[in-house]
SENU-614698 format. One record per residue (C-alpha): residue in one letter; residue number from 1; x, y, z. Coordinates in Angstrom, 3 decimals. Each point is the difference from the previous one (the first is absolute). Layout:
N
- A,NUM,X,Y,Z
...
end
This chain:
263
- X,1,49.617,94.632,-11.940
- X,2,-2.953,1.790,1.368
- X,3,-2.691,-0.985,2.605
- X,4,-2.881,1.813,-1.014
- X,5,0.510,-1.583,-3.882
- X,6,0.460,-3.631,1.128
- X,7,-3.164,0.564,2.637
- X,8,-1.817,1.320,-2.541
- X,9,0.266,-2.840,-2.788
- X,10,-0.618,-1.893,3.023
- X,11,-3.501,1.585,0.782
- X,12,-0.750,0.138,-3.778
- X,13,-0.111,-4.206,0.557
- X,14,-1.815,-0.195,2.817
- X,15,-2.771,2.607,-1.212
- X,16,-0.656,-2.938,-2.668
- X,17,-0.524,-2.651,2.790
- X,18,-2.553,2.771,1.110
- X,19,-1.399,0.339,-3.591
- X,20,-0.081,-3.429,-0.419
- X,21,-1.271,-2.654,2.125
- X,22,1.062,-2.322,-2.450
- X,23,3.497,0.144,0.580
- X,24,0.006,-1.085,3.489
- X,25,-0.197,-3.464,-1.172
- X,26,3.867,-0.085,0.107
- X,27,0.200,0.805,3.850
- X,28,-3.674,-1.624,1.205
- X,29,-1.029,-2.432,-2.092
- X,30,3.006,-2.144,-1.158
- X,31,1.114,-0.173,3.772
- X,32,-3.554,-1.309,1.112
- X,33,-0.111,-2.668,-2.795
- X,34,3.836,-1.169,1.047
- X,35,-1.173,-0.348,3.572
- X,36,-3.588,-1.318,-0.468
- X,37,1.013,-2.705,-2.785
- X,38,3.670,-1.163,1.589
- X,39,-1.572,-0.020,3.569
- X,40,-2.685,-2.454,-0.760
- X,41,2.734,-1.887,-1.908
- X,42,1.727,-0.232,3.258
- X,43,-3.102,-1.062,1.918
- X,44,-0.439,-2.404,-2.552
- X,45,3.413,-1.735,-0.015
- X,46,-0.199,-0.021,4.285
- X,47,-2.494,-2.302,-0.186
- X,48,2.525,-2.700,-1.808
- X,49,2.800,0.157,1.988
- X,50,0.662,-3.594,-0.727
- X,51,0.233,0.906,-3.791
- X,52,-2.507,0.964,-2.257
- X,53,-2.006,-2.264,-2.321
- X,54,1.076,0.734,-3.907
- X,55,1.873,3.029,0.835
- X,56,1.404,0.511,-3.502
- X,57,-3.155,-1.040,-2.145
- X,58,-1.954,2.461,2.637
- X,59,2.147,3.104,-0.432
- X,60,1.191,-0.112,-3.535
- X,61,-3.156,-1.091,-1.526
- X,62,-1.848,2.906,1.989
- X,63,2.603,2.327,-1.224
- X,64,-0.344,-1.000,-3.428
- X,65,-4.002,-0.206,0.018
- X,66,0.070,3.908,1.435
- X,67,2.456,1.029,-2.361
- X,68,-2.842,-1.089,-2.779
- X,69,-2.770,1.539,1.662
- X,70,2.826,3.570,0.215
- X,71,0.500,-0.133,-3.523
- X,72,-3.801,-0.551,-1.164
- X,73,-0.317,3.075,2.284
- X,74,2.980,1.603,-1.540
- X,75,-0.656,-0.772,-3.875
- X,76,-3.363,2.061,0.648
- X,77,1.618,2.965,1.526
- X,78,3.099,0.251,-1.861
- X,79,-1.786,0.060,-2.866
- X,80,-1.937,2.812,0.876
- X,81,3.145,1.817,1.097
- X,82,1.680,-0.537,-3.233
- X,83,-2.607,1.609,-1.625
- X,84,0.163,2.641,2.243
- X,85,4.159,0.648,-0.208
- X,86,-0.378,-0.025,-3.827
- X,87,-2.769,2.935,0.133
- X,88,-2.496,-2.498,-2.400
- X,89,-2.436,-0.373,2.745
- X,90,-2.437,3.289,-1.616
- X,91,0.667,-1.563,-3.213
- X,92,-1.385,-3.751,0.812
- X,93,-3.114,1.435,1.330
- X,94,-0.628,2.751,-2.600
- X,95,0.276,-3.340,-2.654
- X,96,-3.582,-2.401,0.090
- X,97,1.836,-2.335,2.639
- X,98,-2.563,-1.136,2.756
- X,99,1.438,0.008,3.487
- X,100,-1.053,-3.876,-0.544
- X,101,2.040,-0.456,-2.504
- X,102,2.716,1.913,1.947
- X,103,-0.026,-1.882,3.077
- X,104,0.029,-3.601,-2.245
- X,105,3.195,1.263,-1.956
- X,106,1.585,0.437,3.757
- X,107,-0.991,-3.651,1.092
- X,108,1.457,-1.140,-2.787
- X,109,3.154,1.719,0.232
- X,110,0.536,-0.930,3.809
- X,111,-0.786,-3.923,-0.642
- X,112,2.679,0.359,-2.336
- X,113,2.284,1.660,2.628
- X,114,-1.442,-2.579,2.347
- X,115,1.146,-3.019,-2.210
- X,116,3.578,1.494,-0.086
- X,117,0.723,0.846,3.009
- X,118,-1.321,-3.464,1.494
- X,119,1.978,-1.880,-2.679
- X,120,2.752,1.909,1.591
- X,121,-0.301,-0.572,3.949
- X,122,-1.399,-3.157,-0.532
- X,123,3.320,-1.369,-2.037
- X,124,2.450,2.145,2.177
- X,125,-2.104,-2.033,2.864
- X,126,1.041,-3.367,-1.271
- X,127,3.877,0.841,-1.281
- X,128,0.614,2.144,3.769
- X,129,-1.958,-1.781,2.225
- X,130,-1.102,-3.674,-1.492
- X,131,-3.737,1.047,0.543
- X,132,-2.319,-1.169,-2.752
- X,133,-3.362,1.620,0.157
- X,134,-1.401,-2.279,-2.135
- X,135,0.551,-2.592,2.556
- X,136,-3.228,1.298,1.937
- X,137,-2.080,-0.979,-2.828
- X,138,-3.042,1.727,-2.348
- X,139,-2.021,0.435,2.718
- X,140,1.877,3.035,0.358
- X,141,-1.443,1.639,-3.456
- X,142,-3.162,1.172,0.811
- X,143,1.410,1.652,2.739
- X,144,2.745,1.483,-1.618
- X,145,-2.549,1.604,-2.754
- X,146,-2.025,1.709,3.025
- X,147,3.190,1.474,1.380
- X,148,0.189,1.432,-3.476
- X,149,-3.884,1.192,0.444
- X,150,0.958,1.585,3.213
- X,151,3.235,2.168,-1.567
- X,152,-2.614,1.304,-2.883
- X,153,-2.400,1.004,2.758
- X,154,2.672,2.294,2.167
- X,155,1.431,1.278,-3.552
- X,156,-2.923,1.035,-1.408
- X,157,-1.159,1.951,3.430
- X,158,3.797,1.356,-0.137
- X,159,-0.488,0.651,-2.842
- X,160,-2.980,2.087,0.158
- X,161,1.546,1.675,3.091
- X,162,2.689,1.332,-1.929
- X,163,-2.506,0.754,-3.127
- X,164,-1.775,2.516,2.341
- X,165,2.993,1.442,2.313
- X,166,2.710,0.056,-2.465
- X,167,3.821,-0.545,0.434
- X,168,0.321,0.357,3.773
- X,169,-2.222,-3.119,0.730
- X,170,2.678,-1.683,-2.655
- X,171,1.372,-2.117,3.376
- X,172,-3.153,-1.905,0.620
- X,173,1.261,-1.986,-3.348
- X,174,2.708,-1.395,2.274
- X,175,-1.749,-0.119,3.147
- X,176,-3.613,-0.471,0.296
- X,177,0.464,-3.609,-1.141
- X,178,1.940,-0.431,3.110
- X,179,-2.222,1.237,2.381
- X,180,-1.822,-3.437,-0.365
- X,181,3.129,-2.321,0.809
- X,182,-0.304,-0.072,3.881
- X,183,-3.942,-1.023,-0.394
- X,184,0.578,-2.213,-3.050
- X,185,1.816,-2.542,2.478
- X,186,2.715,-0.507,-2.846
- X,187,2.990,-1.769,2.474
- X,188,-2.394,-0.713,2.682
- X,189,-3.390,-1.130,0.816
- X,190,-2.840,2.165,0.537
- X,191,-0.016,-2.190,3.601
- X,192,3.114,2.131,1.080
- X,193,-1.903,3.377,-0.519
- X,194,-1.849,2.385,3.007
- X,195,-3.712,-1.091,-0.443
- X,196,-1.518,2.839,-1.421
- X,197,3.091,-0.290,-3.210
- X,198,-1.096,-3.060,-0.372
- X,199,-3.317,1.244,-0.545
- X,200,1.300,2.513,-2.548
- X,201,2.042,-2.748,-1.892
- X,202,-2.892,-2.381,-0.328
- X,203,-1.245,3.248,-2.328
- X,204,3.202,-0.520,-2.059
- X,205,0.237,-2.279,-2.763
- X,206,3.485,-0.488,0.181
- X,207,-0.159,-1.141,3.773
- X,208,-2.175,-2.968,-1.494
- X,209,2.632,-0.976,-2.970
- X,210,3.021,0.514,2.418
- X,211,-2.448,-2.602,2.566
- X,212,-0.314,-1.972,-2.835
- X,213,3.221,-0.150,-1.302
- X,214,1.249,-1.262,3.748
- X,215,-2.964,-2.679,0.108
- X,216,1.049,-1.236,-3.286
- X,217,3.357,-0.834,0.986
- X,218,-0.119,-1.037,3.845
- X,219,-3.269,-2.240,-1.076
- X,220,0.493,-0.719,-4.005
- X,221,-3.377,0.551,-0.028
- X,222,-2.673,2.531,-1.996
- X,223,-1.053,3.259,2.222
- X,224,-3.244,0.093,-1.816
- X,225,-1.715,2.550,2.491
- X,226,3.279,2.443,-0.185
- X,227,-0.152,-0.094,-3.751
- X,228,-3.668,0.765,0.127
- X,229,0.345,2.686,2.681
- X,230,2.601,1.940,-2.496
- X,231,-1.248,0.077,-3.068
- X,232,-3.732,1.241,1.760
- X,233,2.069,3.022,1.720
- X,234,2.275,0.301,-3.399
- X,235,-3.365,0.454,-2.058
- X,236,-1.238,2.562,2.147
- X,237,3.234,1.983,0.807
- X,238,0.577,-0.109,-3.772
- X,239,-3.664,1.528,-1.034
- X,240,0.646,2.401,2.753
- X,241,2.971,1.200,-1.569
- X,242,-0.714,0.530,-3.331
- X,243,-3.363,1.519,0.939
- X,244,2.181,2.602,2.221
- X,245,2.589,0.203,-2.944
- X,246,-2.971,0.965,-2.245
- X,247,-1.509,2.457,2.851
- X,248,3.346,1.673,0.649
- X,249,0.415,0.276,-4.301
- X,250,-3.337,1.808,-0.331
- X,251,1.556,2.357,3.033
- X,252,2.689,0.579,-1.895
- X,253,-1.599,0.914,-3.305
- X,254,-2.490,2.207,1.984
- X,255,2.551,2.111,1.875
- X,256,2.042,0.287,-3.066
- X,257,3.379,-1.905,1.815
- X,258,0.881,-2.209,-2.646
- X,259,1.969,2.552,-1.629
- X,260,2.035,0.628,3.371
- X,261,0.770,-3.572,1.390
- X,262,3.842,-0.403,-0.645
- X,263,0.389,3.505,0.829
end
């Protein structure tokens, strides 16, 4: 074995940390998420040390009302990425497709993978853990369709982030969505937050369903004003981010990138 080999494949990895901003997600950004989302859990749970009110209908129903929003998100950008992988991309857009028409074939696809993959956790809910979702009730519904508003919205700007940098912002597919889970109060209140987070997650529409979702089961009752709250900020995030899709798209045809993302 040699040294100067071994310290050179080393420095050939690190240059790409340099080269790539990107890639420090793996050693900043997951960290701060772990800390930011399990402290607040912590805070949140040391304020019932006598036991905490609907423990299991709190945690597994947020878990399983995030895990829709992360697939809407997901179904978006995978999509993309598929296209990508398979080299077709040039060939879509070359075709008379609209990016309209583009983005609505993606929706589609990820309320399908949304439908799936809550059929899924919400059945392995009930057989492991005797927790029927259904149990909360159909006030849950409209909320559940703006958490699916709110993935389209961060996978269409992904989206259009990777449309104009190419394969090395390919990891915000996985992680941008998460960067709103410690502001999106999903196993806490926003109550727990620092003030000016909570200022930042009353921006969020998926603070409001999560708010919601925890009204509608301590109280039985109908969070009208958190319902209304999300789907105003989902209507605006989501015309923001298909008019930035479409701004990044005529970037891309300008410069003449379309031909090099996947490359």
């Amino acid at each position: 074995m040699k040294l100067h080999r071994i310290l050179a494949l080393v420095n050939r990895h690190l240059m790409l940390y340099k080269r790539s901003p990107q890639r420090m997600m793996e050693i900043v950004y997951w960290p701060l998420l772990d800390l930011l989302v399990w402290g607040f859990i912590t805070m949140y749970l040391a304020r019932y040390k006598e036991g905490l009110p609907a423990f299991v209908t709190f945690f597994l129903g947020a878990l399983i009302l995030w895990d829709i929003l992360f697939r809407a998100q997901q179904g978006i950008c995978i999509s993309f990425l598929e296209e990508i992988w398979s080299r077709n991309l040039l060939n879509l857009f070359v075709s008379p497709l609209r990016t309209g028409e583009f983005l609505a074939s993606t929706m589609l696809v990820s309320i399908i993978k949304v439908i799936g993959a809550a059929i899924m956790t919400i059945g392995l809910a009930y057989l492991l853990y005797s927790f029927n979702l259904f149990m909360i009730g159909l006030s849950l519904v409209p909320f559940v369709i703006n958490l699916i508003v709110t993935g389209w919205a961060i996978g269409i700007f992904t989206t259009a982030i990777i449309l104009r940098y190419g394969q090395e912002a390919e990891v915000m597919a996985w992680g941008l969505a998460f960067l709103f889970q410690p502001v999106s109060a999903v196993f806490y209140p926003v109550s727990v937050l620092p003030p000016f987070m909570q200022v930042i997650a009353n921006g969020i529409p998926a603070a409001h369903v999560f708010e919601g979702m925890r009204a509608v089961i301590e109280t039985k009752g109908f969070p009208l004003n958190e319902l209304i709250w999300a789907a105003g900020l989902n209507v605006i995030y989501l015309a923001c981010a298909i008019l930035f899709f479409n701004g990044m798209f005529r970037i891309v045809k300008v410069k003449g990138l379309l031909v090099r993302v996947g490359e």
